[in-house]
C-alpha positions in Angstrom: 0.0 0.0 0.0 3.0 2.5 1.0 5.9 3.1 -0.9 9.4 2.8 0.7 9.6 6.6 1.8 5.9 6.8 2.7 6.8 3.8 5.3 9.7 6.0 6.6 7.2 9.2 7.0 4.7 6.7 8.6 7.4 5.3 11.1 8.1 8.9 12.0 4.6 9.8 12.4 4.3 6.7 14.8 7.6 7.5 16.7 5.9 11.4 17.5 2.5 9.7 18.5 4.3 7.4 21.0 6.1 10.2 22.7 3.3 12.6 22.6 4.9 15.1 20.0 2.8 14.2 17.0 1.6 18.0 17.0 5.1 19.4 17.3 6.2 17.5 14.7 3.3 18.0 11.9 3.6 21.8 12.5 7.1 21.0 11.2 6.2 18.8 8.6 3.4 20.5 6.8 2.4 23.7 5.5 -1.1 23.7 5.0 -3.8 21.7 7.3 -6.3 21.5 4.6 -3.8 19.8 1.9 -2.2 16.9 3.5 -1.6 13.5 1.8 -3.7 11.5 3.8 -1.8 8.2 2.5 1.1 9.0 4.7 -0.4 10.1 7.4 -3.2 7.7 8.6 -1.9 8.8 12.7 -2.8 12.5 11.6 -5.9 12.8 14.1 -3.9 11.7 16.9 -2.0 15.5 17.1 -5.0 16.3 19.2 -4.2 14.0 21.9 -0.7 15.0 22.0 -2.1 18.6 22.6 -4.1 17.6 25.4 -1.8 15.3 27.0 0.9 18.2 27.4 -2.0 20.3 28.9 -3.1 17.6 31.2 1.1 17.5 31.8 1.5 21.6 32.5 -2.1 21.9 33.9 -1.6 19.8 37.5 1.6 22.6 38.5 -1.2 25.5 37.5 -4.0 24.0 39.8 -1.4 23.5 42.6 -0.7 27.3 42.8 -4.4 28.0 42.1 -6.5 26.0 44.2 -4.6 27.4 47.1 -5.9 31.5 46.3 -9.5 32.4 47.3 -12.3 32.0 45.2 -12.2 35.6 43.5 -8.3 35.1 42.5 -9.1 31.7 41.2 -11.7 33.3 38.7 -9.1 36.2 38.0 -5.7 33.8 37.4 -8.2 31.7 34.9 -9.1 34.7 33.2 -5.7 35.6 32.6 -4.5 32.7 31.8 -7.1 32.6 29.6 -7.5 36.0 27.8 -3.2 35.4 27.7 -3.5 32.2 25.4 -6.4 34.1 23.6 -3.8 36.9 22.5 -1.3 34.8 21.7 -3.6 32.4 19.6 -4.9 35.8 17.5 -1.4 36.8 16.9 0.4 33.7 16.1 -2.7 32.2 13.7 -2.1 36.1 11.6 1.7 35.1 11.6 1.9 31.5 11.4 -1.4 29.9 11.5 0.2 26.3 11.4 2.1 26.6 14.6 -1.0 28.4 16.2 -3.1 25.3 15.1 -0.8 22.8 16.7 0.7 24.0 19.0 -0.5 24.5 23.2 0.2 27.9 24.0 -2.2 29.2 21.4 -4.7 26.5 22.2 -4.7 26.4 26.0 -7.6 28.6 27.0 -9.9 25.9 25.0 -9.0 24.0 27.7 -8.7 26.9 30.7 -12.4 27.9 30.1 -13.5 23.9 30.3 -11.4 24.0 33.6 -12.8 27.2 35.0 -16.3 25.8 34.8 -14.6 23.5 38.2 -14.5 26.5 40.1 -17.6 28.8 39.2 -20.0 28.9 42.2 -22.8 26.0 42.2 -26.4 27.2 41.0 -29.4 25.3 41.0 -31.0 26.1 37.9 -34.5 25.8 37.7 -35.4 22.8 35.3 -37.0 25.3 32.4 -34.0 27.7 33.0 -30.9 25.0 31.9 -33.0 23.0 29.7 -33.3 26.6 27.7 -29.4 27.0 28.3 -28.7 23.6 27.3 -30.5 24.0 24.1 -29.1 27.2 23.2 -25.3 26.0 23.7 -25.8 23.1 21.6 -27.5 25.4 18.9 -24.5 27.6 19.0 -22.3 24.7 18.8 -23.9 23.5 15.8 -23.6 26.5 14.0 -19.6 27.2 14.5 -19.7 24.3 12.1 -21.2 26.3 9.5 -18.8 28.9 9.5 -15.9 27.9 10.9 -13.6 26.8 7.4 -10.5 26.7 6.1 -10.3 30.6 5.6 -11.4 31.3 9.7 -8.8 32.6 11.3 -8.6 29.6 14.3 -8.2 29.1 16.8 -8.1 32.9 17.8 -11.5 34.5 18.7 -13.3 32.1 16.4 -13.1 29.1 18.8 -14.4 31.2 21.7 -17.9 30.8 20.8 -18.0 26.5 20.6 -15.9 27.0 23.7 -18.0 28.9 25.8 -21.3 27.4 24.7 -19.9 24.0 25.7 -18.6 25.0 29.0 -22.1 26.8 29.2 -23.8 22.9 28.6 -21.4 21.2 31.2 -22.8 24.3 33.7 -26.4 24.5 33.5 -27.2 21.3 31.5 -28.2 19.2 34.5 -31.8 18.7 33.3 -31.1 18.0 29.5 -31.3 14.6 29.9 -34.1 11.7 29.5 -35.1 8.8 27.2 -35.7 11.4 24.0 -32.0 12.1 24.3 -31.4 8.9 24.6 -29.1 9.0 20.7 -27.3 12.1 22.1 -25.9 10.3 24.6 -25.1 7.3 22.4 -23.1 9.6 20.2 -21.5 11.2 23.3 -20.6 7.4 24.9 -19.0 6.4 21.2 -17.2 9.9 19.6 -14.0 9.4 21.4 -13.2 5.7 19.9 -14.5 7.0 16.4 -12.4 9.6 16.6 -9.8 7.2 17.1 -11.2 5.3 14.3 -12.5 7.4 11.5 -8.9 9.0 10.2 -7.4 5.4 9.5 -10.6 4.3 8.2 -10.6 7.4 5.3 -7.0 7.1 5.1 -7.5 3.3 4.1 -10.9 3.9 1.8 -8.7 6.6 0.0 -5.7 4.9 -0.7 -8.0 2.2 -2.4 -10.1 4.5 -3.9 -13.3 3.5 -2.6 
């Protein structure tokens, strides 16, 4: 199926997915997201995990020194942290939108506002109140898909809105639940192993031309 140097581009693909550095390496490697040859690079999808493993690696020395301040400077050092990956991200996806695509510092308060949802008060929101929410956030959601493309500049501002509306869900979503959403839930339990699954799957289908 691979030719000789396609092998060696697909061993080194596998080498930077073992030690976590697959999105390190493919900001070196390529030059434009939306044209890569998907026949040497069936481990392509697996850059994401790489990203969140090195957040999930610089994240626990961040919560040390911020689950020890009072509530208010909790909300404040998120917000920083956050609005201080934001800038960066804007910047770096003007100058080189690669490296801000791949790379953690420009991605980092995608995660920071999932983690800041951890420390925001608890509400009990009446039942009509976050099934309203919950619909709303998964509208919005739906719709970054509809213009969110290859000529967005992203991350940068543009991935605040899916961002916030999720972290909005996980908040006040507590009642948008039942047998009706029974499929959502499916697809919820089963996206993370066909993530894992569907990049192989059309890197196989293409190189056969099916």
């Amino acid at each position: 199926i691979l030719t000789p140097q396609e092998w060696i581009e697909y061993l080194k693909t596998a080498v930077s997915t073992v030690t976590l550095t697959s999105n390190i390496y493919y900001t070196t490697l390529l030059s434009d997201y939306f044209s890569i040859s998907s026949k040497s690079t069936p481990l392509l999808h697996i850059w994401s995990l790489s990203l969140e493993e090195q957040f999930y690696l610089v994240w626990p020395l961040l919560f040390l020194g911020i689950i020890k301040l009072s509530q208010y400077l909790k909300i404040l050092s998120l917000t920083f942290i956050i609005t201080f990956s934001l800038i960066i991200s804007h910047l770096l996806v003007q100058n080189n939108p690669i490296a801000a695509y791949y790379l953690l510092p420009s991605r980092v308060f995608e995660f920071a506002i999932g983690a800041a949802v951890v420390f925001l008060p608890s509400i009990q929101f009446q039942k009509h109140i976050s099934i309203f929410s919950s619909i709303l956030s998964i509208t919005v959601i739906i719709t970054s898909n509809f213009f969110i493309n290859s000529q967005t500049l992203f991350p940068s501002y543009t991935a605040l809105l899916p961002c916030l509306a999720a972290a909005c869900f996980i908040y006040s979503g507590k009642y948008f639940t039942g047998y009706y959403l029974s499929w959502l839930e499916y697809i919820g339990k089963i996206s993370y192993p066909m993530y894992l699954w569907h990049w192989p799957i059309i890197v196989y289908l293409t190189t056969h031309s099916i």
